[in-house]
C-alpha positions as CSV (number, residue, x, y, z in Angstrom):
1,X,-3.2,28.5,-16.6
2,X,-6.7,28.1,-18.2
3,X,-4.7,27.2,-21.4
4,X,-3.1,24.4,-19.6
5,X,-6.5,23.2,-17.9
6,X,-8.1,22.9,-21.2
7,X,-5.0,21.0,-22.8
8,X,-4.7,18.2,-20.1
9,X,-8.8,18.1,-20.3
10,X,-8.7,17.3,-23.7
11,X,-6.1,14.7,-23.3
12,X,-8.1,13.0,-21.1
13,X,-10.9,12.6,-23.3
14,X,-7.9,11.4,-26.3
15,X,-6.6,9.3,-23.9
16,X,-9.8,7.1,-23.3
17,X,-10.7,5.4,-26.7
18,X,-7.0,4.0,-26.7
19,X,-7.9,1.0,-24.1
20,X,-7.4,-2.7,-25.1
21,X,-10.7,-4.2,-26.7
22,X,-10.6,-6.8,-23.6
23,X,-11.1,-3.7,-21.5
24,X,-12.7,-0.2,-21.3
25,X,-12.1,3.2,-20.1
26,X,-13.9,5.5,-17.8
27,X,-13.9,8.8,-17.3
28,X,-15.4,9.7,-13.5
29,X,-16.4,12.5,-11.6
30,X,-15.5,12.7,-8.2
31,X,-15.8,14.5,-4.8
32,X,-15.0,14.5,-1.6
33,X,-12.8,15.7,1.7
34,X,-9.1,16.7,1.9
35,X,-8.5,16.5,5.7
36,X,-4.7,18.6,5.1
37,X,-2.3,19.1,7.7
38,X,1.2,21.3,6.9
39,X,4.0,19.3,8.6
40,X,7.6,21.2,9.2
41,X,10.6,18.1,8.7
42,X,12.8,20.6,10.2
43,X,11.3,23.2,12.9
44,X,13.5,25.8,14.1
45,X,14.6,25.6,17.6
46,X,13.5,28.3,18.8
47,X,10.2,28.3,18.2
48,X,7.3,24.8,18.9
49,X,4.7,24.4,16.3
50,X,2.1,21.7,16.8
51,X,-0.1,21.0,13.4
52,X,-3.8,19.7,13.2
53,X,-5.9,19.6,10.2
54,X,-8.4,21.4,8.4
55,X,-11.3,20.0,6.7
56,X,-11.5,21.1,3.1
57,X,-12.9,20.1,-0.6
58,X,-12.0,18.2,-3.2
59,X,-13.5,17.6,-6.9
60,X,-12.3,16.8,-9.7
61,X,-12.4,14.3,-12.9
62,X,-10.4,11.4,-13.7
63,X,-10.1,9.0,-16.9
64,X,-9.1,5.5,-16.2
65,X,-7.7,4.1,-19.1
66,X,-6.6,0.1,-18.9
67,X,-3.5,-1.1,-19.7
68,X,-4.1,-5.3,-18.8
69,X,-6.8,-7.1,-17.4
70,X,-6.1,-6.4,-13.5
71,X,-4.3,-3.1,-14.0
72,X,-5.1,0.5,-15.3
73,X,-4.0,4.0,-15.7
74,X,-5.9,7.4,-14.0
75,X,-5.4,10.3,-15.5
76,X,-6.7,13.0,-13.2
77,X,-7.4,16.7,-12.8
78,X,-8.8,18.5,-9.5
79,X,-9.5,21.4,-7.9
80,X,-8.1,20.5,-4.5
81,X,-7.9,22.6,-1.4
82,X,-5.2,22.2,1.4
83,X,-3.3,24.1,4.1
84,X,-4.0,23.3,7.9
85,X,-3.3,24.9,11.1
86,X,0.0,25.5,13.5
87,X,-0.2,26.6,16.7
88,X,2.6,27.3,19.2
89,X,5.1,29.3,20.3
90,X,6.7,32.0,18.0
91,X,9.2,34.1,19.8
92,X,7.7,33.3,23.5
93,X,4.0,34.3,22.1
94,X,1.3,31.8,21.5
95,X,-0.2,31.6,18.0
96,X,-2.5,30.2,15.8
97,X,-2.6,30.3,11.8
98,X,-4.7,28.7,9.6
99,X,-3.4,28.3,6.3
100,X,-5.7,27.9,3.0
101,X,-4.0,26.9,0.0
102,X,-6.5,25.8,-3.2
103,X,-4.5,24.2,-5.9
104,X,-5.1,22.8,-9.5
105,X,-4.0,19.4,-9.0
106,X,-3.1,16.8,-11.8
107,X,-2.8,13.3,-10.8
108,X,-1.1,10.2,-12.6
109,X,-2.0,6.9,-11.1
110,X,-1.2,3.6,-11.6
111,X,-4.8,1.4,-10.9
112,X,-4.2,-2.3,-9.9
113,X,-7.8,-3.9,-9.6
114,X,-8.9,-7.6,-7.7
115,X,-12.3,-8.5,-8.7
116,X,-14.8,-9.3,-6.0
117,X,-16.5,-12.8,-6.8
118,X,-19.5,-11.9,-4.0
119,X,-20.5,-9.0,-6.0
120,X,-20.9,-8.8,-9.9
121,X,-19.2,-6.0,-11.4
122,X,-17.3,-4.5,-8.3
123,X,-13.6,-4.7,-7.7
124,X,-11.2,-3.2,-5.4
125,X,-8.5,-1.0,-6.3
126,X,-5.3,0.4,-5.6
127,X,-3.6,3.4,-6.8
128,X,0.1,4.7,-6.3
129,X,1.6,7.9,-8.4
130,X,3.0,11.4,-8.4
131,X,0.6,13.9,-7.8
132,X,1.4,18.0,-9.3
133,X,-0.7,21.2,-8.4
134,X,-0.3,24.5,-9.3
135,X,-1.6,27.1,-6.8
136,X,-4.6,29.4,-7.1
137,X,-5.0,31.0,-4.0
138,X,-3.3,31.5,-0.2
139,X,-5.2,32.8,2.8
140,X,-4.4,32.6,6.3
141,X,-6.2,34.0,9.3
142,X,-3.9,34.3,12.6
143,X,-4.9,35.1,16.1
144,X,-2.4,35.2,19.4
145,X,-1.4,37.3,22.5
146,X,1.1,39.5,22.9
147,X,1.4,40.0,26.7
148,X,-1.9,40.3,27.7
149,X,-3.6,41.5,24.6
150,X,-5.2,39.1,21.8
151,X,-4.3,40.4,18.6
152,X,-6.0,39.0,15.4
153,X,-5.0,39.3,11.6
154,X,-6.2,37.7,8.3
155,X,-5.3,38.1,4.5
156,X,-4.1,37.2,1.0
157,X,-0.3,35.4,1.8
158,X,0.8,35.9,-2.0
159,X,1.4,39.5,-1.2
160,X,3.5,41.4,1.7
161,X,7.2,40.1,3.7
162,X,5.3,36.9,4.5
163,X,4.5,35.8,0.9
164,X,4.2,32.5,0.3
165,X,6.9,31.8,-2.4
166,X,6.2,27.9,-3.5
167,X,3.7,28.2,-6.2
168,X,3.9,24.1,-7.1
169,X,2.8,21.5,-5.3
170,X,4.6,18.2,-6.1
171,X,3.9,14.7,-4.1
172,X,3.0,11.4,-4.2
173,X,-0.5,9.3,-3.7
174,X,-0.9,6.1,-2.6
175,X,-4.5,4.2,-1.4
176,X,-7.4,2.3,-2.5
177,X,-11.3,1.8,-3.2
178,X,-14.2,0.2,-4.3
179,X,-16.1,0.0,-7.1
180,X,-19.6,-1.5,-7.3
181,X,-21.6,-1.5,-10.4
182,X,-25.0,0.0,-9.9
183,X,-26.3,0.2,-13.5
184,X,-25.5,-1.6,-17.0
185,X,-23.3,1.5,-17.4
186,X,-22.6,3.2,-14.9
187,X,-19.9,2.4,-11.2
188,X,-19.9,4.0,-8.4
189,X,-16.3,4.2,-6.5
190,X,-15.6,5.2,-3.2
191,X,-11.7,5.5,-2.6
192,X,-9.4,6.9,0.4
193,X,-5.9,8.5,-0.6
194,X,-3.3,9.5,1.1
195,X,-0.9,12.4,-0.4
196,X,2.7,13.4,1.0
197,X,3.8,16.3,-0.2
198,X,7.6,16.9,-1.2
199,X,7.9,20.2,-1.8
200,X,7.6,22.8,1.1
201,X,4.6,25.7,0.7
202,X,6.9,28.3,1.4
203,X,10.5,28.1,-0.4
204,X,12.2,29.9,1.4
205,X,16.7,29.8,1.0
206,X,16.6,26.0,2.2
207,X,14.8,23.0,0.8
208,X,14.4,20.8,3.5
209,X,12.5,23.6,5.6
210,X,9.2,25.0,5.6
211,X,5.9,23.2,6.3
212,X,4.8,20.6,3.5
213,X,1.2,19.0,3.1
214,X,0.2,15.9,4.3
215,X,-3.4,15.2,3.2
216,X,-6.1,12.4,3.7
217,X,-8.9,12.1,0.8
218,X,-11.9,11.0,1.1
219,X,-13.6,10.8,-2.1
220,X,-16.6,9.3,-3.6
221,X,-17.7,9.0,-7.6
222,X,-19.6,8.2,-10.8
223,X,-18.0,6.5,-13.1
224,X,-18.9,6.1,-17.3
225,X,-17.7,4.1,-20.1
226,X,-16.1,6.0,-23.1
227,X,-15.6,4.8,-26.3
């Protein structure tokens, strides 16, 4: 794994002197808030799970490389944490689990841009892709009653009858942002992404069960020129 981290990390600094001469590439570093929810496309019927989101971090770096005038491609690594909570019924007893999954996420975006003739140097832009993470970690912390007696447990869900199977992440991003030049070399961008997951967290003997992600990002940045 760190083998892998520093192969794409060096492609992303190779990457960047390739832009067009009419254009140039940055390479940002970003940060910001995964509000992650785990939705189940297919609950059993037994059982009623309701799903809210957890608040959790985001940062990561990212090298936009241009392809035309109006449209780029962004390269991007992250450490991104997910998971959320379910609550409901499991068997006739209420529960509640939070789930923390942090993942090393790569992200390949394409960057359409609009220019914003009020403000020099600022442009908005738009980004669609596949997103891929590979997991790091899985935590969860559960609480319920059993009759009349609240019970309460918490651990490592990579281990145990419970493990969490899924080790990839795979999805896709769409959203936009802003970028406003605030010196002769340097942007800042503020952009909001949305990421559906495809693949559920948990395997599992059927594809189409098992919670996925669903996760809102809020993420703000500093961009440079390379090359």
């Amino acid at each position: 794994m760190k083998r892998l981290s520093l192969v794409v990390i060096a492609m992303l600094f190779a990457l960047a002197p390739t832009s067009p001469v009419s254009a140039q590439a940055t390479l940002s570093l970003t940060g910001g808030v995964n509000l992650s929810t785990l939705a189940a496309d297919a609950p059993s019927a037994r059982d009623v799970w309701h799903s809210e989101s957890l608040a959790r971090m985001s940062v990561g770096l990212a090298a936009t490389i241009p392809a035309s005038k109006h449209l780029g491609v962004q390269v991007g690594v992250a450490y991104a944490q997910k998971g959320g909570r379910l609550s409901g019924l499991d068997n006739r007893q209420l529960v509640t689990v939070d789930m923390a999954l942090d993942y090393f996420e790569f992200t390949l975006l394409a960057v359409p841009t609009l220019p914003l003739s009020s403000w020099e140097r600022s442009s908005v832009r738009f980004f669609v892709g596949p997103t891929l993470a590979s997991r790091m970690s899985c935590e969860f912390d559960a609480s319920g009653w059993l009759g009349a007696e609240h019970v309460a447990t918490a651990g490592n869900c990579d281990a145990g009858p419970d493990e969490i199977e899924a080790a990839m992440d795979l999805g896709v991003a769409l959203g936009g942002g802003i970028a406003v030049g605030v010196t002769d070399r340097a942007d800042v961008n503020l952009d909001l992404l949305y990421t559906l997951g495809l693949i559920p967290i948990e395997g599992g003997d059927s594809y189409w069960s098992g919670p996925r992600h669903r996760v809102l990002t809020l993420r703000a940045g500093v961009a440079l020129p390379v090359g």
